[in-house]
N, C-alpha and C positions, 0 to 999 in steps of 0.2 A: 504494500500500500504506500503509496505519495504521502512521506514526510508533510507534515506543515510544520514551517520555523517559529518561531515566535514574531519574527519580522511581518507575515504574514497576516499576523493578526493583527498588524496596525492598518492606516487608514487611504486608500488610495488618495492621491489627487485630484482623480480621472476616474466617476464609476463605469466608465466602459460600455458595454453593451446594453446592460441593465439602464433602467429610466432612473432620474436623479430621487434621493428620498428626503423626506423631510427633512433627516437630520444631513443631508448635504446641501443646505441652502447657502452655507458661507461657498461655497464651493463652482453656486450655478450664478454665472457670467453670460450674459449677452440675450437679454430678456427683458433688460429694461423695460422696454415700449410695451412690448406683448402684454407684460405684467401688469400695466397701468393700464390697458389699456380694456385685457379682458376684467380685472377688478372692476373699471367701474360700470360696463357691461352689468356684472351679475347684482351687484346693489342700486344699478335701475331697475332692471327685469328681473321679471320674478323667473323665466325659464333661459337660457343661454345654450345654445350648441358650439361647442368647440370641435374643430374641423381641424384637418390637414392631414397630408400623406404620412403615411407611417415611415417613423424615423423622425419626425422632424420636432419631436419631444414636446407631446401633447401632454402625456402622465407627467415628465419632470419639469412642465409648466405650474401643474396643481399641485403636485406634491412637496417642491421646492421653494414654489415661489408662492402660489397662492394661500395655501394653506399655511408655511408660517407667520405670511400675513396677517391672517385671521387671529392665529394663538397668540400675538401679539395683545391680542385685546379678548376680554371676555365676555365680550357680549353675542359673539355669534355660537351656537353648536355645529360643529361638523360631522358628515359621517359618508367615508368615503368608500366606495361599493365597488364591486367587478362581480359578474356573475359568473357560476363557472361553467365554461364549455362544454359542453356536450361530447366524448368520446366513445367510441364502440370498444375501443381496449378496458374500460373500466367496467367492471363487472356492479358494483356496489352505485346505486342511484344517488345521482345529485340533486343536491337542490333543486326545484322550479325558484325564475326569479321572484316571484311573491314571496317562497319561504326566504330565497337568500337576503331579501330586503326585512324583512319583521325581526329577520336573527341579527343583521344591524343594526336594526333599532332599539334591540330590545335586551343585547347583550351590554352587561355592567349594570340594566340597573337592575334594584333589589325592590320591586313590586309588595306592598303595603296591602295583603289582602283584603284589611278588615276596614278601608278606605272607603268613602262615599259612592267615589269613580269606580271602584274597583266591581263592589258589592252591585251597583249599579248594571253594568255592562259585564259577569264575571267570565262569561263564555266567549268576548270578543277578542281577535283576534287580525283585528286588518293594519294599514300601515295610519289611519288616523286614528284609532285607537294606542299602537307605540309612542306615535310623534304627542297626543294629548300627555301620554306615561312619562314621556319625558318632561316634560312643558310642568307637570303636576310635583314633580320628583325631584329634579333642578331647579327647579323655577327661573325656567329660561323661555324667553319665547319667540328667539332668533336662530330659524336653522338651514344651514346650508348642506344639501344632497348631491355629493360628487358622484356621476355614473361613469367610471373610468370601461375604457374600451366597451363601449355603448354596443359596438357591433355584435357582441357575443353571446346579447340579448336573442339575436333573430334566430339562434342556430337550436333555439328549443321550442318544441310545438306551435302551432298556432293558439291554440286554445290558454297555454302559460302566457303568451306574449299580450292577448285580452286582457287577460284574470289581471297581469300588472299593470296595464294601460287602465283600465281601467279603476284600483283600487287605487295608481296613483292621481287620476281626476278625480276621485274622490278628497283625495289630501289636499290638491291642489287650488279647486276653484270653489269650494264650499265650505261653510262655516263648520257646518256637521253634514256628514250622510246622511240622505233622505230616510234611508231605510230607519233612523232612528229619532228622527223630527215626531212624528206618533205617538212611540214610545214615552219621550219627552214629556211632550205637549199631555198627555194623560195622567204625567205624574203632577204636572205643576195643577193642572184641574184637579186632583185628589190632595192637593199639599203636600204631596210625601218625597218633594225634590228642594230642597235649601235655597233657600238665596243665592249662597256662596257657590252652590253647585252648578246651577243654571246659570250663572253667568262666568264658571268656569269653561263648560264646555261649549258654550256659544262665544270665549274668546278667542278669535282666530290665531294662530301663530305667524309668525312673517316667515315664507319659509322659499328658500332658493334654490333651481334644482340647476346643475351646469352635466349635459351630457358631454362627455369625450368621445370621437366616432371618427374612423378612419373616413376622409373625404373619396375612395370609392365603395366605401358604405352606406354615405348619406343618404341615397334615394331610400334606402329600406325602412327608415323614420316616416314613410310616407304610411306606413301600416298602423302608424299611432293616431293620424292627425285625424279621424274618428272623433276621438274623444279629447285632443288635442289639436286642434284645428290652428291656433298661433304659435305650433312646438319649432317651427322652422323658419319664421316670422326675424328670430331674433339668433344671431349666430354672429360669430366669429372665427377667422380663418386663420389658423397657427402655419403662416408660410416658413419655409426653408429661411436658413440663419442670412442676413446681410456680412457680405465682405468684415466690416467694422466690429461687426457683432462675433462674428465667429476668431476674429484676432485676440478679442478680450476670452471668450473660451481657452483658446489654446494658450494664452499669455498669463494671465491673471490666476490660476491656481497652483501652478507652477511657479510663484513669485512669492506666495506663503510661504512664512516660516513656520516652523515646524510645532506651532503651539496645537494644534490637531492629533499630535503625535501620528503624522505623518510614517510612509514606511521609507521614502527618500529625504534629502533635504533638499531646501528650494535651487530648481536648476532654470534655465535661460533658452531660448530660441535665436538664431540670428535672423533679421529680415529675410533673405535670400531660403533658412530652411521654413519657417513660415509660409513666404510664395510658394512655395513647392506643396506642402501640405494643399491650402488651397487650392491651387491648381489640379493638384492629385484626387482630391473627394467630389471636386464641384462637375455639376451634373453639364457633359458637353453640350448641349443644346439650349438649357437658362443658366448655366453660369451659378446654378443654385445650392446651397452648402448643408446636405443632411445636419442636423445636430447627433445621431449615430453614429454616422460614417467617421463626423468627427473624431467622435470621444473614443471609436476603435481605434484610429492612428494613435490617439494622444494617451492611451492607454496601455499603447505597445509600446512608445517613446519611454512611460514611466518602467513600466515592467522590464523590457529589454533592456531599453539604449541607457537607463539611467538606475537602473534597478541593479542590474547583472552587471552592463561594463561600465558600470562607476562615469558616465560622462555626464556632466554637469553643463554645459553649453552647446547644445545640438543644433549641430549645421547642414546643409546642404548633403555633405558627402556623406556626413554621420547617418543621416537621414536613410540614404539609401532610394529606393524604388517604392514607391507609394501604393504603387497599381499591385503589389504583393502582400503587402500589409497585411488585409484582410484574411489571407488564405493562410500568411503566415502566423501571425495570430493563432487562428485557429489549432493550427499543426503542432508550432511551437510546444499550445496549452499539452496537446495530447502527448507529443514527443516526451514530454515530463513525467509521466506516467511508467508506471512499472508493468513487465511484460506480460501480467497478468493483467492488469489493469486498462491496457488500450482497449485490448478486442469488445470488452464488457463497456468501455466510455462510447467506442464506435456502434455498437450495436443499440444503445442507449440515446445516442444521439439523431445517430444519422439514418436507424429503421424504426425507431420507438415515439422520437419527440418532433421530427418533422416529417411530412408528407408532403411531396411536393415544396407549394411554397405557402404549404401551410405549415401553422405549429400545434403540435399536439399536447394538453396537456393530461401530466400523470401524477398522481399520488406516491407520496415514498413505500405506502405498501406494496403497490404494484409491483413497483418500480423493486424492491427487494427480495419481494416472492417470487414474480417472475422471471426476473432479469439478475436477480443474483449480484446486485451490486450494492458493495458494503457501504455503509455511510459515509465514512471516512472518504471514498471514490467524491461522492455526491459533493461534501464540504471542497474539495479542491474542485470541482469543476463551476459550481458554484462560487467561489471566491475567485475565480480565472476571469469571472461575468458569462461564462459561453451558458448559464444557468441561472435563471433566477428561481428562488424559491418562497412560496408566500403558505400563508393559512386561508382557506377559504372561508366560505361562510359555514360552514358545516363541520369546523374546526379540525381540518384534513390539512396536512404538509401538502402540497403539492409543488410539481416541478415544470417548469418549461423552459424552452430555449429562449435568451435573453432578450430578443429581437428579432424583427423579421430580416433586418440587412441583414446577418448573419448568414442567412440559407443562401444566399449564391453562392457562398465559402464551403459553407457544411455540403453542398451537391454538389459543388465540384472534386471537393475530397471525395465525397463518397464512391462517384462515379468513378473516379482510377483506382478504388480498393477493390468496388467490385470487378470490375475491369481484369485488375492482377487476381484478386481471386478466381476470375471464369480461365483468365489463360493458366496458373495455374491445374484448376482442374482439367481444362483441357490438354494441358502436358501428360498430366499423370493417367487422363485416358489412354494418348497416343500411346505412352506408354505401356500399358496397359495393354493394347493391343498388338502391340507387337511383341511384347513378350507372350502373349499367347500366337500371332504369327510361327514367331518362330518356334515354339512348344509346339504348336502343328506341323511345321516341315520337318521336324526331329521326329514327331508320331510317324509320319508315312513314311519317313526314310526306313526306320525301326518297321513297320510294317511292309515295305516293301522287300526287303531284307529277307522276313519272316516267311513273305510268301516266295521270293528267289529260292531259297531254300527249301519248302514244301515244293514245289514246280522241280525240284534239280532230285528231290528223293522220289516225285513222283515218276522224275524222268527215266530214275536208277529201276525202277517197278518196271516201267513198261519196256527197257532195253533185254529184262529178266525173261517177260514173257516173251519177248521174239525170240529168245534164244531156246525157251521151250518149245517155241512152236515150229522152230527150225529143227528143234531137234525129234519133236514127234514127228514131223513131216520125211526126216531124215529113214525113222525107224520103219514106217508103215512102207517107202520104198523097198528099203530091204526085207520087208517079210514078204511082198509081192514078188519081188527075182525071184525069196527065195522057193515060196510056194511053186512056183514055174518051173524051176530049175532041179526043185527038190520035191516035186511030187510024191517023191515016195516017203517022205516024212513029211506027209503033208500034217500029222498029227504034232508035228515039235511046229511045223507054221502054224498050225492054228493055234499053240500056244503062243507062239511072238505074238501074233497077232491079237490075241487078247491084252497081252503087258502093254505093244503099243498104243489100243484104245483106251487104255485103262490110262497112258501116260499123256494121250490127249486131250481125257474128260479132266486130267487135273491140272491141266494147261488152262483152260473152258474158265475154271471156277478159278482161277489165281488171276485170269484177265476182270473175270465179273466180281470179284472182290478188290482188286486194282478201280474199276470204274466206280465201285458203291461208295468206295473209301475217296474218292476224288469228289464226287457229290455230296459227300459229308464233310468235305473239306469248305465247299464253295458255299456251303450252308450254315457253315460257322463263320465261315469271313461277314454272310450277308448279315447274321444276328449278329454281328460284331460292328457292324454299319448304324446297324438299328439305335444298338446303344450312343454310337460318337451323332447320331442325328437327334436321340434325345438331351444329350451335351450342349449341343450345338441349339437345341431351342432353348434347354434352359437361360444359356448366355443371351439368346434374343428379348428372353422376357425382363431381365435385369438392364440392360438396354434401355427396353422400352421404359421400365418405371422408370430413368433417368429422362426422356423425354427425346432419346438418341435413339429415333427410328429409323436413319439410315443405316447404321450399325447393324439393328436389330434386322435388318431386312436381309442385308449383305448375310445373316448367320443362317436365318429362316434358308436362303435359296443352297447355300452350302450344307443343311440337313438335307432339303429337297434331292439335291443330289445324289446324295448317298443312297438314297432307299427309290431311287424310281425304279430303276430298270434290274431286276433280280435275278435274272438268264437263266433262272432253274425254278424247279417247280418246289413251293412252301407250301410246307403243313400249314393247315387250317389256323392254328394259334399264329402261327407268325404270320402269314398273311391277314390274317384280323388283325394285327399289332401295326404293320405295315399300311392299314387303311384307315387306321385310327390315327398314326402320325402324321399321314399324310391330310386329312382334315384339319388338324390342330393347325396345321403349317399352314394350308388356305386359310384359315380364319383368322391368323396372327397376321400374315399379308395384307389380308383386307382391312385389321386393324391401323396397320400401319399407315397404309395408301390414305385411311380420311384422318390419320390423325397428324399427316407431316403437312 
C-alpha cells in the first residue's frame, strides 16, 4: 500500500481537480466580479440559476466564495444539497430527491415532541414542515437552499422529479400548504390553536433557493416551470476565467506564506512561464481559460515541479509541455502506486467510476466488497484530487472522479492499457497456437512413423505369403511330372499330393489372416481419427467462448477432415459415432458463420 508522509497531510495550495471548499476561500483568487455579482442576484431574487460549462467552477463559486460570505454574518441559514445519482452498479436504493432534501433539512436538529407545532402536524413530513422546524428551533427566518449540480436531479424518475417540484412550490410561493389552511382554519373556529401559534405558522420565512446546472443541462429545468413558471426568468452565467482573473489564480496562492501550514513554501512564476500556462489551457477557438484545467496545471506545478524537485521559481523551461500535463498528472498519480495497487486504482477508475464521458458514482462499500480496494488505496487517490469523496444524504461515503476534465486523460490512458492488454492476449494466443501447431506436426510425424512401420511389417506378411504360394505352386508341379512319370506309385502321388493341398489351404488362410489383420489395422487408425477430431472440437469450443471464431472454425474443418472419408467398412457403433460428430461439426459451423 502507498505510504502517506506526514507532508501529505498538510495543505495544498492548489485543490486541483476537486471544486474549491469552504474552508479554501483564503485560497480562491479571480472571482471577484462573479462573486459580487451572483450575491446580489440571490438577495434580490428569491430563485437564481447559476449556469456554465463544467469546469468552469460553479461549486467553488458557492462553496468558497459565496457561502463564507454568508457565515460571515448570522442572519442567513444555509443548506447546501447534491442529490445523489442514480447508478445501476449500486445495489442498495438511494434516496428520491424529496427524501434527500427533508434529510437536509432536518438533520442536527433535535425536534421538541411535546411542542404546539409539533403535536399539531405530528405525522408531517414535507420540506415546509422542516424549513417551519427550523424557523421554530433556531429562531431564524432567513434561508438560503444551494442545489449544487442541479443536473443530477433529472436522472431519477419522472414521478420523484414532480413529488420535488412540486413540494418545493409549496415552500416557495405560499404562506402555508393548502392542504393544511382547513385544518387551521377549524382549529382557530374551535379555539384550540394559540395566538402565538397561528401567527407562527402563517409567518412566512425569507427563503432563497440558487440552482447550480451545467449550461448543457439547462433546457431540462424546462420540466419544472409547471409549477415554477419564473424558475429560469432569473439566472446567471458563470463564464470561463478572464486573462487577468486566471493570472491572480495561478499567482496569488503561491505567494502565501506558509501560515496554512502549507505542504511547500511560497514559490514564484516568471511572466514568460505564466504565458505559456495560458496559452497551454485556453480553449483554441475563444481564447477561454477553464478554472479546472487551470488548477490541474497548477496543481502539478505544486506537486511535481515544487513538491518533489524542490524549484521554487518556475519558468518556461521548468514548465515543460502543457499539452501533457493532464495525462501526466494522471499517470504520474498512479505511477506512485505499488504493484499491487495500480491494477485495483485502474480498474476502479477507468471501468468502475467513468463511462464514457460520464462519471459514475460509488459508495466505499461497493467500492471494497466488490472491487477489493483497501482504504488506505482510496485516501491516496483521493488526496492526488483524481477522487473526491463526500457523505451523501443518506449518510453513505461515496466516491467519484474529481471532474469531468479529467476523463479525456483517464480514456486516453485507458485506451492504450486496454490496447496493451488485447495485444498482449493476442500474443499469448499466437502463441498458443503455434505451440499446438507444432505439437501437431510432431503428432503426425510420430504417426506417420507409426504407420511407415505397420505398412513395412505388413509388407514383410505379404512378401511371406508369395513365397508360400510360390512354393505351393512349386510342389503341386512336381507331384503332377511326378504322377505322369511315376504312375506306378501313383499311390506315394496321391500322397504328395494331399501335403501339397494341405500346404496350399495354409497358404489361403495366412493370406486371409494377412488381409483381416490389415483391416483391423485401418480400423484402429480411423477410431484413432475419431478421437484427434473430438480434440480438435473441443479446442473449437474454447475458441469460441473467447469470441475467436475464426480459430474455432479453422479446428471444426481440421476435425471434418479426419472423419469424412473412412475407405472401409464400420461397425454400426463407430459409424453412429462418426454421424454424431459429424452433426456436432455442422452445427458449431453454423454457429460460427452468424456469430462472426
Amino acid at each position: 500500500m502507498a505510504n502517506l508522509t506526514d507532508n501529505s497531510l498538510k495543505k495544498n495550495r492548489y485543490p486541483g481537480i476537486r471544486p474549491f471548499s469552504e474552508q479554501d476561500n483564503p485560497l480562491f483568487f479571480g472571482r471577484t466580479t462573479d462573486l459580487d455579482d451572483l450575491s446580489r442576484r440571490i438577495f434580490i431574487r428569491q430563485t437564481v440559476v447559476l449556469y456554465g460549462k463544467s469546469g468552469y467552477g460553479k461549486s467553488s463559486l458557492i462553496n468558497a466564495g459565496i457561502i463564507p460570505e454568508l457565515k460571515k454574518s448570522d442572519a442567513w441559514t444555509y443548506f447546501s444539497i447534491r442529490f445523489n445519482t442514480y447508478s445501476e452498479k449500486e445495489t442498495v436504493k438511494n434516496l428520491t430527491p424529496v427524501e434527500t432534501v427533508k434529510k437536509r433539512f432536518s438533520e442536527s436538529l433535535i425536534v421538541d415532541q411535546h411542542s404546539a407545532f409539533f403535536e399539531m402536524l405530528p405525522d408531517e413530513n414535507s420540506f415546509w414542515y422542516w424549513i417551519k422546524q427550523n424557523q421554530l428551533i433556531n429562531n431564524k427566518t432567513k434561508f438560503i437552499i444551494f442545489f449544487d449540480q442541479f443536473e443530477e436531479l433529472f436522472t431519477d424518475s419522472k414521478e420523484d422529479v414532480s413529488d420535488f417540484s412540486e413540494q418545493l412550490a409549496e415552500l416557495l410561493y405560499g404562506s402555508i400548504p393548502v392542504k393544511y389552511r382547513e385544518k387551521i382554519n377549524e382549529m382557530v373556529k374551535s379555539n384550540t390553536i394559540s395566538d402565538d401559534l397561528h401567527k407562527f405558522i402563517y409567518e412566512k420565512p425569507e427563503i432563497k433557493v440558487v440552482f447550480s446546472i451545467r449550461a448543457d443541462r439547462l433546457s431540462l429545468m424546462n420540466v419544472l416551470t409547471d409549477r415554477h413558471p419564473t424558475i429560469l426568468q432569473y439566472h446567471y452565467e458563470l463564464d470561463a476565467l478572464k486573462e487577468d482573473d486566471a493570472v491572480l489564480a495561478i499567482v496569488e496562492p503561491a505567494k502565501l506564506e506558509n501560515e496554512l501550514d502549507f505542504k511547500t513554501p511560497p514559490f514564484a512564476y516568471t511572466p514568460a512561464a505564466i504565458t505559456k500556462i495560458l496559452k497551454g489551457i485556453a480553449n483554441p477557438r475563444d481564447k477561454k481559460i477553464e478554472a479546472a484545467t487551470l488548477q490541474i496545471v497548477c496543481r502539478y506545478v505544486e506537486d511535481v515541479l515544487v513538491d518533489e524537485n524542490k524549484h521554487l521559481l518556475i519558468t518556461e523551461d521548468i514548465l515543460g509541455d502543457v499539452n501533457y500535463i493532464f495525462q501526466q498528472y494522471y499517470e504520474n498519480t498512479l505511477n506512485k502506486l505499488s504493484a499491487q495497487e495500480k491494477p485495483k486504482a485502474h480498474r476502479l477508475i477507468e471501468d468502475e467510476l467513468t463511462d464514457g464521458e460520464r462519471r459514475n458514482t460509488l459508495t466505499d462499500g461497493y467500492i471494497k466488497r466488490n472491487l477489493a480496494v483497501p482504504p488506505g488505496l482510496l485516501n491516496v487517490l483521493e488526496q492526488s484530487s483524481l477522487l473526491r469523496k463526500e457523505i451523501d444524504a443518506s449518510g453513505r461515503l461515496i466516491y467519484e472522479i474529481s471532474h469531468d476534465s479529467l476523463l479525456p486523460a483517464i480514456n486516453e490512458v485507458a485506451q492504450k492499457r486496454r490496447q496493451g492488454e488485447e495485444d498482449e492476449k493476442k500474443q499469448w494466443l499466437e502463441k498458443q497456437l503455434e505451440e499446438q501447431r507444432l505439437a501437431q506436426i510432431k503428432q503426425q510425424e510420430e504417426e506417420k512413423r507409426e504407420l511407415e512401420l505397420r505398412l513395412e511389417v505388413e509388407k514383410q506378411r505379404s512378401d511371406e505369403l508369395e513365397r508360400l504360394n510360390a512354393r505351393a505352386n512349386t510342389s503341386v508341379r512336381m507331384a503332377i511330372i511326378l504322377a505322369i512319370v511315376c504312375l506306378a506309385v501313383a499311390f506315394t502321388a496321391v500322397i504328395f499330393k494331399r501335403q501339397a493341398d494341405k500346404e496350399k489351404t495354409e497358404a489361403g488362410v495366412a493370406e486371409k489372416r494377412a488381409l483381416a489383420e490389415d483391416t483391423t489395422a485401418r480400423r484402429n487408425l480411423y477410431e484413432n481419427n475419431l478421437l484427434k477430431a473430438s480434440d480438435w472440437i473441443n479446442k473449437a469450443e474454447i475458441f469460441m467462448k473467447s469470441n475467436d471464431y475464426p480459430y474455432a472454425k479453422t479446428d471444426l474443418k481440421r476435425a471434418d477432415s479426419l472423419i469424412r472419408n473412412p475407405q472401409i467398412v464400420l461397425s454400426p457403433k463407430v459409424d453412429a459415432e462418426k454421424q454424431q460428430l459429424q452433426r456436432h461439426i455442422i452445427s458449431l459451423l453454423k454457429n460460427c458463420d452468424e456469430k462472426k
